[in-house]
N, CA, C and O atoms as a CHARMM CRD file, in Angstrom:
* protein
*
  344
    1    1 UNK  N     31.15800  19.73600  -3.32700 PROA 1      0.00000
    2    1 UNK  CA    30.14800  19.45300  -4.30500 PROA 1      0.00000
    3    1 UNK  C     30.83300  19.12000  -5.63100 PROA 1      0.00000
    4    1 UNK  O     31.79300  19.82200  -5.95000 PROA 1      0.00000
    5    2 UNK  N     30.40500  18.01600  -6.52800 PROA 2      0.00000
    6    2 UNK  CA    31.10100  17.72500  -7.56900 PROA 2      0.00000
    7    2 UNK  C     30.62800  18.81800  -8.92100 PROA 2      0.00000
    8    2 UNK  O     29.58000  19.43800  -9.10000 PROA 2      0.00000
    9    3 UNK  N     31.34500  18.77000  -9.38700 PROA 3      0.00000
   10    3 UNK  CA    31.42900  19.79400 -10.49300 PROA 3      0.00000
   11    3 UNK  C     30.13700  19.50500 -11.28700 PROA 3      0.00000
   12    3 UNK  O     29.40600  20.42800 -11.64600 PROA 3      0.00000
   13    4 UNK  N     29.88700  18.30600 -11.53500 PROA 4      0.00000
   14    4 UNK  CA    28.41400  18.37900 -12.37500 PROA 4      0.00000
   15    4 UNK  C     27.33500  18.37900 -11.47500 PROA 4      0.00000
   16    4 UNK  O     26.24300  18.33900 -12.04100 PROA 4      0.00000
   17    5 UNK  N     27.30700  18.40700 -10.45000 PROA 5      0.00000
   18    5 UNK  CA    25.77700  18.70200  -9.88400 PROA 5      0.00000
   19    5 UNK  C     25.65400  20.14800  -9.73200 PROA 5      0.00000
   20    5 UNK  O     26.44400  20.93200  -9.20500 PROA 5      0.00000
   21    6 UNK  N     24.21300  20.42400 -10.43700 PROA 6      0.00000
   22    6 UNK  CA    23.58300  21.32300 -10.01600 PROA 6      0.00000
   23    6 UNK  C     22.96000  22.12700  -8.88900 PROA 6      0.00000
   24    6 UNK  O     22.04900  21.64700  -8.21400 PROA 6      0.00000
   25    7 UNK  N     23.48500  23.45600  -8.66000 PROA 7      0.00000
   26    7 UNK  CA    22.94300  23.92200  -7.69800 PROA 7      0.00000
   27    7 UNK  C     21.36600  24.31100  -7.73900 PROA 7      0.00000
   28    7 UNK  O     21.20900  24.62400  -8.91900 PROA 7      0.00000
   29    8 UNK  N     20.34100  24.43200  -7.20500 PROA 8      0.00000
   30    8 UNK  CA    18.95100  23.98900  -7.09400 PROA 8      0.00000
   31    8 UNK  C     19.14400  25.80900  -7.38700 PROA 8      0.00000
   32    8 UNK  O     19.90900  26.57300  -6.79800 PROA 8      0.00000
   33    9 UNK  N     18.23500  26.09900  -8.41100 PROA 9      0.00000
   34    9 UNK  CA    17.66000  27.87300  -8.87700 PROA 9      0.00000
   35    9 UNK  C     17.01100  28.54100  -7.43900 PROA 9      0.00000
   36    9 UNK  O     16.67200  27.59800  -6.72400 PROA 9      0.00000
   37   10 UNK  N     16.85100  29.27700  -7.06900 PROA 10     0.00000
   38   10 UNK  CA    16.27100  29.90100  -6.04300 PROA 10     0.00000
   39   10 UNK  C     14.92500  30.16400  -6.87300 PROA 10     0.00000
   40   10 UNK  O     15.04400  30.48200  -8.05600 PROA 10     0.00000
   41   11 UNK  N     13.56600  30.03600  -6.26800 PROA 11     0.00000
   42   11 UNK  CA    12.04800  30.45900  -6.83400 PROA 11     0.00000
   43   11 UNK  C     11.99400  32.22700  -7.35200 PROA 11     0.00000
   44   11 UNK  O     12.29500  33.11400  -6.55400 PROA 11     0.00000
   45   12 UNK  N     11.70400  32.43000  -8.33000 PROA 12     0.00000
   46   12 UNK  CA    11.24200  33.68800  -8.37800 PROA 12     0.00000
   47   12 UNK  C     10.17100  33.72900  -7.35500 PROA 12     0.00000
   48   12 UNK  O      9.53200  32.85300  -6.77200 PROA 12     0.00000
   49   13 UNK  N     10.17600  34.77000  -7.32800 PROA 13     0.00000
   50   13 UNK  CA     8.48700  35.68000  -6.63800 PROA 13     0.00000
   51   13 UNK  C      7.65500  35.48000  -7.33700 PROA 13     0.00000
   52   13 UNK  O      7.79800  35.36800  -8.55500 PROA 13     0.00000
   53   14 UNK  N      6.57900  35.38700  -6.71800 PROA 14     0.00000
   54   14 UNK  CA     5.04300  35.32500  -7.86400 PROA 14     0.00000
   55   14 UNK  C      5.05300  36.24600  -8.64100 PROA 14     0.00000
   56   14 UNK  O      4.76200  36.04100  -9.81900 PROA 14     0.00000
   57   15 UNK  N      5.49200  37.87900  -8.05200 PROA 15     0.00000
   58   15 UNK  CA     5.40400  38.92700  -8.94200 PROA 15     0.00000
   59   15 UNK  C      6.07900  38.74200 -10.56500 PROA 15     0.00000
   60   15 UNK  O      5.53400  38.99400 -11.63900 PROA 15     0.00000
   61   16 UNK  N      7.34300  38.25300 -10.31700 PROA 16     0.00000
   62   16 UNK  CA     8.58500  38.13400 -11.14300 PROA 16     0.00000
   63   16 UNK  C      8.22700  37.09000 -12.45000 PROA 16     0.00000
   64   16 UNK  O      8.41500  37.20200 -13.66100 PROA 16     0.00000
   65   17 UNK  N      7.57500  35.94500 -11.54200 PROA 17     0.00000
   66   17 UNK  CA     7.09500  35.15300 -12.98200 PROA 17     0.00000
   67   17 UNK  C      5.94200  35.92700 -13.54200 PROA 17     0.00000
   68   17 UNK  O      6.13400  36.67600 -14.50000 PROA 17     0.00000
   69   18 UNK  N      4.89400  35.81100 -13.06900 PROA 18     0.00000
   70   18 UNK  CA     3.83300  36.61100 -13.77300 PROA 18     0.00000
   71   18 UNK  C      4.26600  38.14700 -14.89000 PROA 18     0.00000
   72   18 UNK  O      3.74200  38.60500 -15.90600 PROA 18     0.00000
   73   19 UNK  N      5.41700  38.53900 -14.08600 PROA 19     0.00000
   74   19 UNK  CA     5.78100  39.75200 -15.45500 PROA 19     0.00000
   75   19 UNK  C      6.30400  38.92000 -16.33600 PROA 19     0.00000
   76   19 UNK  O      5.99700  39.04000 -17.52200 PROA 19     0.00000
   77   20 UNK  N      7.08500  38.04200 -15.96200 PROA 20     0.00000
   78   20 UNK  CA     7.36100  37.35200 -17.11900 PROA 20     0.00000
   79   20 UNK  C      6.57000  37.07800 -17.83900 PROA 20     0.00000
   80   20 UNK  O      6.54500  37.64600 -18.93000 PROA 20     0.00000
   81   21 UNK  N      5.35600  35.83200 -17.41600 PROA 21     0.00000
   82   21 UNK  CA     4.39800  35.21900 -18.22900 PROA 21     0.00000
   83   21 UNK  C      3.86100  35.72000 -18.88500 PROA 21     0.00000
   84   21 UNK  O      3.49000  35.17400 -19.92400 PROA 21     0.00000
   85   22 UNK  N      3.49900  37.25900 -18.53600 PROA 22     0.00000
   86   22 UNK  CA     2.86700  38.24700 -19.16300 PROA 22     0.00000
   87   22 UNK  C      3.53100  38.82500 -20.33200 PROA 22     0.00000
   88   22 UNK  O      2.79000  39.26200 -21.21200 PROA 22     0.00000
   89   23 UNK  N      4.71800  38.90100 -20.48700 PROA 23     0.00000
   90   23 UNK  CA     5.57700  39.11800 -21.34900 PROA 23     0.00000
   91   23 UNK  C      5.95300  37.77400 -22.63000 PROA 23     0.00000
   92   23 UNK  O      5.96800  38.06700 -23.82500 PROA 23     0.00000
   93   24 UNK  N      6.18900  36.56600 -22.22000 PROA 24     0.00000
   94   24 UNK  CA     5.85000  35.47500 -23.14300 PROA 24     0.00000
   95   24 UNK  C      4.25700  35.55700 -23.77600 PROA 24     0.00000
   96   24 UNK  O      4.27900  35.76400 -24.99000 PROA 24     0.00000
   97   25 UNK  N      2.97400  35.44500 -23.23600 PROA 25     0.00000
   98   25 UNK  CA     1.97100  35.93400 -24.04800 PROA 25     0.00000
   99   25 UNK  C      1.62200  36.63700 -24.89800 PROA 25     0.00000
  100   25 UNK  O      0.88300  36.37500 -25.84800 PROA 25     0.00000
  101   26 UNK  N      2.46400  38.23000 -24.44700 PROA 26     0.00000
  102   26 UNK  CA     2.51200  39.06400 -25.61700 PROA 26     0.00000
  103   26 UNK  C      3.25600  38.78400 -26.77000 PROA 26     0.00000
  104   26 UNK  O      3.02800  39.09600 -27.93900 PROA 26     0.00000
  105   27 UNK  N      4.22800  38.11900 -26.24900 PROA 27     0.00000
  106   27 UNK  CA     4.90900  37.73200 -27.12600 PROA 27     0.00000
  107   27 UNK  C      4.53700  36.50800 -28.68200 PROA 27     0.00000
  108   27 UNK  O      4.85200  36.48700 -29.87200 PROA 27     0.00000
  109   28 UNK  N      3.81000  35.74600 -27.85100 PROA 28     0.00000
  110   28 UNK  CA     3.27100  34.57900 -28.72600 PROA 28     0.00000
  111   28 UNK  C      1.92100  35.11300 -29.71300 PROA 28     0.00000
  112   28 UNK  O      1.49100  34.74400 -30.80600 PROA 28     0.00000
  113   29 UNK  N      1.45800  36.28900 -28.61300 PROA 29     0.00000
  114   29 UNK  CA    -0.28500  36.80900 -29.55000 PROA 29     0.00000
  115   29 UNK  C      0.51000  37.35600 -30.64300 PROA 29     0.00000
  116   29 UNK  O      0.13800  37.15000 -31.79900 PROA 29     0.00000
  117   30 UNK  N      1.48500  37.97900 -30.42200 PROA 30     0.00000
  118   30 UNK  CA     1.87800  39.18100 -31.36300 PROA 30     0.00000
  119   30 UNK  C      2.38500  37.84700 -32.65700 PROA 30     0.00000
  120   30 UNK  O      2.35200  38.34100 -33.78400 PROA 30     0.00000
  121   31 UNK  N      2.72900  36.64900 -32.66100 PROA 31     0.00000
  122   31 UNK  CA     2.27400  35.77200 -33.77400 PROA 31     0.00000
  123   31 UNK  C      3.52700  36.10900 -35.47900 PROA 31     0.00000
  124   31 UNK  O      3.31400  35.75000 -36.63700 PROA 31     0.00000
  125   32 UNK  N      4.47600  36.72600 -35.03300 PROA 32     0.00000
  126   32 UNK  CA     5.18000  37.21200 -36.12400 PROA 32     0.00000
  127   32 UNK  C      6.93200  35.92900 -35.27200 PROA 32     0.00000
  128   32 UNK  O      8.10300  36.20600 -35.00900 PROA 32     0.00000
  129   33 UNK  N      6.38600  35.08400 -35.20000 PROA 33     0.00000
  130   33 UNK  CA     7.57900  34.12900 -34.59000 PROA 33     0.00000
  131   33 UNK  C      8.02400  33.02300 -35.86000 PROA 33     0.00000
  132   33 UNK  O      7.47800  32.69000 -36.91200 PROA 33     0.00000
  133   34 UNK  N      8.89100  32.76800 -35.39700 PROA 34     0.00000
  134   34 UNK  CA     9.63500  31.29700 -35.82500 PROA 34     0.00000
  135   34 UNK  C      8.60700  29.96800 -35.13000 PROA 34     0.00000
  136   34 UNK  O      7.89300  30.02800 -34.12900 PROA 34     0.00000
  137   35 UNK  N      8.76900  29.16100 -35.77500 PROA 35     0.00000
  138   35 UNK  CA     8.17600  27.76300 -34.98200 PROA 35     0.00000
  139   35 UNK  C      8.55700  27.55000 -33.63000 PROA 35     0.00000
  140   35 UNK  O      8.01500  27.79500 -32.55200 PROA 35     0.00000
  141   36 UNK  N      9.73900  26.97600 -34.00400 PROA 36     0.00000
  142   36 UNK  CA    10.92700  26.67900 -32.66700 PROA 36     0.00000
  143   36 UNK  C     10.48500  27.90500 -31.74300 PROA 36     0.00000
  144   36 UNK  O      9.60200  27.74300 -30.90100 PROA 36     0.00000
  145   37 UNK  N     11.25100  29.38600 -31.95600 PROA 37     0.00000
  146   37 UNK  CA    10.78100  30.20700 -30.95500 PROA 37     0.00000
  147   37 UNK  C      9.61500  29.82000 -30.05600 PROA 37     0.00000
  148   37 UNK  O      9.69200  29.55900 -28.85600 PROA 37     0.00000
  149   38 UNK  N      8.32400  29.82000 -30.95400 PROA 38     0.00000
  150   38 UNK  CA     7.11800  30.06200 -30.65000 PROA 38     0.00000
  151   38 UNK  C      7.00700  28.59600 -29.16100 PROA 38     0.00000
  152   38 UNK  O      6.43300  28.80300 -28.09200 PROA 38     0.00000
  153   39 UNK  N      7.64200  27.36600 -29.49600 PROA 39     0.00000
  154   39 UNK  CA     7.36800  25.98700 -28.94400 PROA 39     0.00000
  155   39 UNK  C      8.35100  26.55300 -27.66500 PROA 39     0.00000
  156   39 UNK  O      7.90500  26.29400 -26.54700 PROA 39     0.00000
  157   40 UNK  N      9.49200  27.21400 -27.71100 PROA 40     0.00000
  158   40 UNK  CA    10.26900  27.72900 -26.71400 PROA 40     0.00000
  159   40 UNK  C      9.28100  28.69600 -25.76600 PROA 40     0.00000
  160   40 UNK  O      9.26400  28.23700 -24.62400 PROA 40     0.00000
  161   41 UNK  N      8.73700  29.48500 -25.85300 PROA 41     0.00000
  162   41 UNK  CA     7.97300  30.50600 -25.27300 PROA 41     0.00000
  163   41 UNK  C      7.12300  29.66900 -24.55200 PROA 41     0.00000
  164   41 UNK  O      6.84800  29.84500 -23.36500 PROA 41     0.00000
  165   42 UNK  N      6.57400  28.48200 -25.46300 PROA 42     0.00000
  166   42 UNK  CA     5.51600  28.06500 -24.84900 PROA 42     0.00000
  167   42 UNK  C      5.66700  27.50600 -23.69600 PROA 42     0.00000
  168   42 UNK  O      5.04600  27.73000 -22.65600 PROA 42     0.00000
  169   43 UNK  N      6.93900  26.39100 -24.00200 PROA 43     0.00000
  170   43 UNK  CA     7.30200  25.37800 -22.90700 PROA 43     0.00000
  171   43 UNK  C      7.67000  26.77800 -21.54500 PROA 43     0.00000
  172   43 UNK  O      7.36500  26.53800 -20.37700 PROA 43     0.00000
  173   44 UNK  N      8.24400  27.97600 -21.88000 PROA 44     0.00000
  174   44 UNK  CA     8.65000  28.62700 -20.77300 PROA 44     0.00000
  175   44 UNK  C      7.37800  29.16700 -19.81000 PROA 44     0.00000
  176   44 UNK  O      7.30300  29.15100 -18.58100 PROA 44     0.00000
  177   45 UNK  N      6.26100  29.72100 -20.95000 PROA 45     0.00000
  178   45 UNK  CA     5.30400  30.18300 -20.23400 PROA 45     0.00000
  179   45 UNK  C      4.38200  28.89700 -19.35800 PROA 45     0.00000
  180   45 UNK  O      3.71000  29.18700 -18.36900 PROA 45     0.00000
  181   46 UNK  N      4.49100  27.25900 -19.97500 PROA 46     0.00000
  182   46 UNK  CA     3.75800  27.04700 -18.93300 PROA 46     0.00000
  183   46 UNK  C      4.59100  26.08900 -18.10700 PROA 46     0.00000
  184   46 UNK  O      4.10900  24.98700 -17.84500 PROA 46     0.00000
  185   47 UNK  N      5.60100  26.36000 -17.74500 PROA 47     0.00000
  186   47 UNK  CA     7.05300  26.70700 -16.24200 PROA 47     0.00000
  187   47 UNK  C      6.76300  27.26900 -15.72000 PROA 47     0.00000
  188   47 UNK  O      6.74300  27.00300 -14.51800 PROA 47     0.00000
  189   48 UNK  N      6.18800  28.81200 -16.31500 PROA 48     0.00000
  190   48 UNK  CA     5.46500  29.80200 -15.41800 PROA 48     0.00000
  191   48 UNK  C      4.72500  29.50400 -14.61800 PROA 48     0.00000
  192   48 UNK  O      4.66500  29.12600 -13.44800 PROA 48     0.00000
  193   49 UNK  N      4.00400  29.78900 -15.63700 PROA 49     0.00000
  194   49 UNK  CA     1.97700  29.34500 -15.35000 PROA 49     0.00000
  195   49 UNK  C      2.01300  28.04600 -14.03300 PROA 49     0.00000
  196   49 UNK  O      1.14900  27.80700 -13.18900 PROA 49     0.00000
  197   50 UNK  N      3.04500  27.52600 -14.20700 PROA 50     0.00000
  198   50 UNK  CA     2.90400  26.00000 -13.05300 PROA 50     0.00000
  199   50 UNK  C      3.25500  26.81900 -11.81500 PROA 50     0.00000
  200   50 UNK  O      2.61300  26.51500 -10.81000 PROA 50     0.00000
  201   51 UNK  N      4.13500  27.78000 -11.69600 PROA 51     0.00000
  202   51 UNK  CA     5.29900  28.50300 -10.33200 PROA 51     0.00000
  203   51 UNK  C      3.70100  29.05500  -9.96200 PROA 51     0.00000
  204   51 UNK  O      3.06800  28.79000  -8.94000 PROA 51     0.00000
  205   52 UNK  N      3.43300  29.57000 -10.66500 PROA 52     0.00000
  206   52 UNK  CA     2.78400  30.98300 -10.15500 PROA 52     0.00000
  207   52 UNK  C      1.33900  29.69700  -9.43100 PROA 52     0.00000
  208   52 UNK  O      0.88300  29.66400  -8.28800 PROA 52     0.00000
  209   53 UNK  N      1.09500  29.09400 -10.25200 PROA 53     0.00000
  210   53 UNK  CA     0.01900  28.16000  -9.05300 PROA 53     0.00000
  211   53 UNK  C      0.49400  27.44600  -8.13100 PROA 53     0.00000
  212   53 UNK  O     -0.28000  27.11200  -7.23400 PROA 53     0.00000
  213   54 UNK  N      1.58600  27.10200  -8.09100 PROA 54     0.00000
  214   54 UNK  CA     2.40700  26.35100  -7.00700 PROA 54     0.00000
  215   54 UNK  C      2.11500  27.70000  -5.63200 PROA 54     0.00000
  216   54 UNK  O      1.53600  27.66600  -4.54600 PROA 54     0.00000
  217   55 UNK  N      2.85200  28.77600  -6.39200 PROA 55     0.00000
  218   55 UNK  CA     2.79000  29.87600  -5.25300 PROA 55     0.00000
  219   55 UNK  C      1.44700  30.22600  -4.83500 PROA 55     0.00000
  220   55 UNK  O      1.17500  30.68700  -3.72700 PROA 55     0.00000
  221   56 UNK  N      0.63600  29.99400  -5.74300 PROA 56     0.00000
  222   56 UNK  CA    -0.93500  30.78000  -5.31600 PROA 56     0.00000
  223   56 UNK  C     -1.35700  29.68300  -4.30000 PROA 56     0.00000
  224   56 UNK  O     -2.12500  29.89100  -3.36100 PROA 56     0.00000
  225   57 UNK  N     -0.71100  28.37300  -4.62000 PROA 57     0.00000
  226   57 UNK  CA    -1.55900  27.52900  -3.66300 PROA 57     0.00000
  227   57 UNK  C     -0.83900  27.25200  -2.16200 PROA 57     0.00000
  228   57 UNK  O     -1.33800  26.83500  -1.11800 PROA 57     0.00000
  229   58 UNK  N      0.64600  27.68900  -2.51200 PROA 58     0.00000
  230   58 UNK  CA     1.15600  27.50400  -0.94400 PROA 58     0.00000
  231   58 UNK  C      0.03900  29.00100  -0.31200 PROA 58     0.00000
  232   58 UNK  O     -0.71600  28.68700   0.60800 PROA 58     0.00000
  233   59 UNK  N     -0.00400  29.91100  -0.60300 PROA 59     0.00000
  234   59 UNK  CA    -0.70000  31.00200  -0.33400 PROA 59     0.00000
  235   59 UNK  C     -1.76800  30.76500   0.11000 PROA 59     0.00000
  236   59 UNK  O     -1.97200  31.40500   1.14200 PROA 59     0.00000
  237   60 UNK  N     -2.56200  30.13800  -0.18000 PROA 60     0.00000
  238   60 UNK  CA    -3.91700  29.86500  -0.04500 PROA 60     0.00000
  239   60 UNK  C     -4.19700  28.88400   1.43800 PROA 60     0.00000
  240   60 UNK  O     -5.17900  29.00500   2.17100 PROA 60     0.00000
  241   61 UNK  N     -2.87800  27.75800   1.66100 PROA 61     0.00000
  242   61 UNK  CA    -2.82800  27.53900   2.59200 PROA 61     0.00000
  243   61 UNK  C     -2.72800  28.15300   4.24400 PROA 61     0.00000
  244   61 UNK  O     -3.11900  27.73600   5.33400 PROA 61     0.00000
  245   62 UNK  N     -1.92900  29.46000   3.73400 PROA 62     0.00000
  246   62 UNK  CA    -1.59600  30.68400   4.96900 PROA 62     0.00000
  247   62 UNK  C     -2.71800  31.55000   4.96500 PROA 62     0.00000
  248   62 UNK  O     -2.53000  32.50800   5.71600 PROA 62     0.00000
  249   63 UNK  N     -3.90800  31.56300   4.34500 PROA 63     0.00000
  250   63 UNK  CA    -4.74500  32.50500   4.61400 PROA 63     0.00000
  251   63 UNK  C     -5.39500  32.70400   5.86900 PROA 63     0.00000
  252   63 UNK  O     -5.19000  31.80700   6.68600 PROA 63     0.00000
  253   64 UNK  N     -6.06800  33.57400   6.20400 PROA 64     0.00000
  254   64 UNK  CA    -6.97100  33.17000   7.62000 PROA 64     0.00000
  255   64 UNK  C     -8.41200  33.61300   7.00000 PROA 64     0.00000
  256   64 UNK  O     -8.75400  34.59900   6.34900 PROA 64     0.00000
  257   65 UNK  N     -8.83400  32.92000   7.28800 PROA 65     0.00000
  258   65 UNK  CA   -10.56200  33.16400   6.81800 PROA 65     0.00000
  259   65 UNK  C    -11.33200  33.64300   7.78000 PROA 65     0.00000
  260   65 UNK  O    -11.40700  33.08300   8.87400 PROA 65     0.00000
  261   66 UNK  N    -12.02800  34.79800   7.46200 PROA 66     0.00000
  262   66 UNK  CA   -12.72800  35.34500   8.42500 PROA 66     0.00000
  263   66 UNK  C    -14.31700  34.91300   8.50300 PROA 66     0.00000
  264   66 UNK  O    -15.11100  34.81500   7.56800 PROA 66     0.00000
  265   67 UNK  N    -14.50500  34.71400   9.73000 PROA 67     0.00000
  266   67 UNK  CA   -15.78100  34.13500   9.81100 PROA 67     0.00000
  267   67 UNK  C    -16.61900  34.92300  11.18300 PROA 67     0.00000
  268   67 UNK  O    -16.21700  35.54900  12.16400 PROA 67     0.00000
  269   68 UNK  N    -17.76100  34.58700  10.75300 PROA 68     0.00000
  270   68 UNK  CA   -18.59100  35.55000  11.93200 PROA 68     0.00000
  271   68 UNK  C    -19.21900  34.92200  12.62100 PROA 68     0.00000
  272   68 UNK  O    -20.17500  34.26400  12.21100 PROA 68     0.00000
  273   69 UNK  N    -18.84300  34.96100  13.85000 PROA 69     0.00000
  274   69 UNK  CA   -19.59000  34.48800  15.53200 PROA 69     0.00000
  275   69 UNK  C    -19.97200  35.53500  16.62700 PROA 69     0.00000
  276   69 UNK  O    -19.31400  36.33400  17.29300 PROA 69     0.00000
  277   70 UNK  N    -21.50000  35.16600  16.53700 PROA 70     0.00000
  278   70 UNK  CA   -21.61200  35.60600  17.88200 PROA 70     0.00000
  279   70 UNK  C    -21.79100  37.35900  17.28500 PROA 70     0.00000
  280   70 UNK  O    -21.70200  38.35100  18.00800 PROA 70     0.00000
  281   71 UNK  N    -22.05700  37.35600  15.78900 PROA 71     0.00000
  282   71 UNK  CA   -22.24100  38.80500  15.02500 PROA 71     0.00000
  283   71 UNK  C    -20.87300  40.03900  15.19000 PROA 71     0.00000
  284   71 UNK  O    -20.85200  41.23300  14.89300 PROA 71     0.00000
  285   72 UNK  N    -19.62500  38.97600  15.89700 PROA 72     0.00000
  286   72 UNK  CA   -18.18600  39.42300  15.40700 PROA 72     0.00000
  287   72 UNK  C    -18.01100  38.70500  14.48900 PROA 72     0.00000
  288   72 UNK  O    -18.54800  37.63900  14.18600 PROA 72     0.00000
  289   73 UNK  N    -16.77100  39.64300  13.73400 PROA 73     0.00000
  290   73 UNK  CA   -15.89200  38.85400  13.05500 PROA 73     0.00000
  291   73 UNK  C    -14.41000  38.33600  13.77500 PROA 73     0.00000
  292   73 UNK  O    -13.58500  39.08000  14.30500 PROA 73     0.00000
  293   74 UNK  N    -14.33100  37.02700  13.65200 PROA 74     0.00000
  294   74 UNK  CA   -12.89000  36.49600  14.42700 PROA 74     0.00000
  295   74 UNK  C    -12.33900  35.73600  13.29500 PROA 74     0.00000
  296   74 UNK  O    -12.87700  34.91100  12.55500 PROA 74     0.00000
  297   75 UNK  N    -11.08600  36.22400  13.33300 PROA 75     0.00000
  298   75 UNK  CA    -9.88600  35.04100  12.35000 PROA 75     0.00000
  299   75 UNK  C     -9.74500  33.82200  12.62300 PROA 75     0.00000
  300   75 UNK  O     -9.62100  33.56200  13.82000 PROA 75     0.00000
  301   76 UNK  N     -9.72300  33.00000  11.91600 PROA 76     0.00000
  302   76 UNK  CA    -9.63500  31.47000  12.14500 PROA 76     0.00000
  303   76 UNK  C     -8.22700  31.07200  10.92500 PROA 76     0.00000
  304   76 UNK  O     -7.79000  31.48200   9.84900 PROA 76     0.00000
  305   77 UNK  N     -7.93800  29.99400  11.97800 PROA 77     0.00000
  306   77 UNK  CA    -6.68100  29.83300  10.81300 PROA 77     0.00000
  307   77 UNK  C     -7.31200  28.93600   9.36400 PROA 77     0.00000
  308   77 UNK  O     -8.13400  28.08200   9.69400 PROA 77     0.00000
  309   78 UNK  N     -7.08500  29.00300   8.08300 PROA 78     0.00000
  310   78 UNK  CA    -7.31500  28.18600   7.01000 PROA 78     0.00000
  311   78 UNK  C     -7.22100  26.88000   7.41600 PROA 78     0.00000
  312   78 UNK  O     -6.26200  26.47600   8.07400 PROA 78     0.00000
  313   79 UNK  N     -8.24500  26.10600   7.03800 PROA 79     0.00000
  314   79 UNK  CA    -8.09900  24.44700   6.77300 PROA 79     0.00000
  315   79 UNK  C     -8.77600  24.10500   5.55100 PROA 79     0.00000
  316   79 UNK  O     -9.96100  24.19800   5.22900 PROA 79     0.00000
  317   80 UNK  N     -7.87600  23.73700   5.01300 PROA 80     0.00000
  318   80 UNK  CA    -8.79900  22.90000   3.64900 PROA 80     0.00000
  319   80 UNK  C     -9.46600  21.73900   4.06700 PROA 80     0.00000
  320   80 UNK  O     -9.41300  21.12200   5.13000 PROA 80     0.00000
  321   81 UNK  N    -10.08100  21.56200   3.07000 PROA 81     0.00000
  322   81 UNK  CA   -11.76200  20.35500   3.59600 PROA 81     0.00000
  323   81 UNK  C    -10.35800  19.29300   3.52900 PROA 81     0.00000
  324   81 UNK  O     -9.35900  19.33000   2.81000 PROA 81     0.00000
  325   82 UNK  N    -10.74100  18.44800   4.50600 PROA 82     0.00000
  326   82 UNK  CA   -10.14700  17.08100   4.60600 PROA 82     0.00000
  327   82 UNK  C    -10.91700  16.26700   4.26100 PROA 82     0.00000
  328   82 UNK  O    -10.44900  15.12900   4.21300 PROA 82     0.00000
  329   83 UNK  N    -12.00300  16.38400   3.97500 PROA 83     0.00000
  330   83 UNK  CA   -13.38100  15.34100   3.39800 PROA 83     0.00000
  331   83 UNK  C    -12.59700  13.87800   2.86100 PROA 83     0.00000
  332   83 UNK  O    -13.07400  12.77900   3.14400 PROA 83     0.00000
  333   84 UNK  N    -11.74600  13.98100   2.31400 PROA 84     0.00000
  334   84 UNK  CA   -10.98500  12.54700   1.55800 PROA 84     0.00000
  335   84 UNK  C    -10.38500  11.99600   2.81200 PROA 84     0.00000
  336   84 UNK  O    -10.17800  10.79300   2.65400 PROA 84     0.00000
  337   85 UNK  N    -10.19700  12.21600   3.43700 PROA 85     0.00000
  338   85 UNK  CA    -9.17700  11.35600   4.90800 PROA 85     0.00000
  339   85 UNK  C    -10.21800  10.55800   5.77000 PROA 85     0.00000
  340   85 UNK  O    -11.33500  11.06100   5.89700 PROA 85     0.00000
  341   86 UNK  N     -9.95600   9.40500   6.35000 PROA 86     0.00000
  342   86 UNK  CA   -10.85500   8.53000   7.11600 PROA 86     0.00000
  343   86 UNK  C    -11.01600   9.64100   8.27600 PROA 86     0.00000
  344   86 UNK  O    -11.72700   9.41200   9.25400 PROA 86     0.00000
């Protein structure tokens, strides 16, 4: 590998950003910042804010939705509406 390419970051955990994000917010309400700081926090928290929906939505794909037949309940695997596809 050549010396200037970058190795790709490994994802935090959803948990890991969200303490974070949660921690940049407090940070920005609490409002006793520098400019710069404040534009730094921001750009970081919404890096966050993007991971953590990236993750919520791969998530959302693995769910199983429970649905009731027949007055059981049986697991079905998730499908999102395909309504847009011919």
């Amino acid at each position: 590998m050549a010396e200037n390419e970058e190795v790709p970051k490994p994802v935090e955990s959803f948990e890991t950003c969200l303490d974070e994000l949660e921690q940049v917010v407090k940070q920005l309400e609490a409002g006793d910042l520098p400019l710069e700081r404040s534009l730094e926090l921001f750009e970081r928290g919404m890096a966050l804010s993007d991971t953590c929906r990236k993750q919520l939505e791969a998530a959302e794909t693995r769910v199983e939705m429970l649905i009731r037949k027949d007055g059981k309940i049986q697991a079905e695997p998730f499908r999102p509406d395909k309504s847009d596809k011919p």
